[in-house]
N, C-alpha and C positions, 0 to 999 in steps of 0.2 A: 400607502400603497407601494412605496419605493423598498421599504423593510420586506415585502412579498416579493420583489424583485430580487431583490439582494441575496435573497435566501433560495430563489427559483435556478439562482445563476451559479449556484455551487457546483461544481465538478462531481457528476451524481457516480462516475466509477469510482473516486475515492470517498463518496458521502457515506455509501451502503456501509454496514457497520464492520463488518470481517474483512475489507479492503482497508478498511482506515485504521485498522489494529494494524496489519501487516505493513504497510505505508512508515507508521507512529514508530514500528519493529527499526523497519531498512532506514526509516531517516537517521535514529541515531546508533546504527552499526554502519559501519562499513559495507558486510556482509554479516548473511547469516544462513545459517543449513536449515533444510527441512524440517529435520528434527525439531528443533529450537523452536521456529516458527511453529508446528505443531503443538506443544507445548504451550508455549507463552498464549496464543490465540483460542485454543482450546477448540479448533475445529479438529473435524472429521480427514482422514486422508484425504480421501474424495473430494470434500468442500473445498479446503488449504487448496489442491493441486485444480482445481476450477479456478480459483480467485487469485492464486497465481498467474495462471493461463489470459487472464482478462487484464492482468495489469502487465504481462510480457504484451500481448500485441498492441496496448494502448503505447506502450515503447516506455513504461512507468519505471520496468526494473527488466535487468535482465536476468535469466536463468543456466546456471554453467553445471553440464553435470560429467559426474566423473568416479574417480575411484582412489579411496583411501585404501591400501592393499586391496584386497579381494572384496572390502563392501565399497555398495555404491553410496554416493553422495551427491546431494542437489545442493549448489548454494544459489544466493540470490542475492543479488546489488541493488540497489535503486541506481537507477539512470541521472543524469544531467538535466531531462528531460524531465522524467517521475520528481527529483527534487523542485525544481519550479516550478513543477504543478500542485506540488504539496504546499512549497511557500505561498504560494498565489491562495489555495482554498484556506489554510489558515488564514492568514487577511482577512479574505471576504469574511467567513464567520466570525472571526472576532469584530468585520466591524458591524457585522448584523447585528452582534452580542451589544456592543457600543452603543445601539441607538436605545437600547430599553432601561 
């Protein structure tokens, strides 16, 4: 019963699958642009700029947007905050993975 707990207690804004690509993205960049993100994740505008949205006010990453000459650009950091909540749900899952 405690493997049901283990697994109940995961960080379910980064569990959902399009959070934890983008997460897996910013932890090992620096930053990254929209575009990129885009790309790599294979979501939709729409979807990406939701699950952005969700992991800025969880205070996960933040979002800076601006302008390379005349086009715009979004880039996105992970936070201080977003990395040790990523370290922390690796853990956990790996050591839910650990009991089987």
């Amino acid at each position: 019963m405690s493997e049901v707990n283990d697994i109940a207690g995961l960080d379910r804004l980064i569990h959902e699958p399009a959070r934890l690509a983008i997460m897996s993205i910013l932890y090992a960049a620096e930053k990254a642009d929209f575009l990129f993100l885009l790309r790599e994740t294979g979501l939709t505008k729409g979807n990406l700029s939701t699950h952005l949205s969700k992991l800025e006010e969880a205070g996960y990453i933040e979002i800076e947007k601006g302008y390379v000459g005349k086009l715009p650009q979004t880039l996105c950091r992970m936070t201080d905050n977003g990395r040790q909540a990523f370290d922390d749900y690796r853990r956990q899952l790996k050591d839910f993975l650990n009991n089987f």
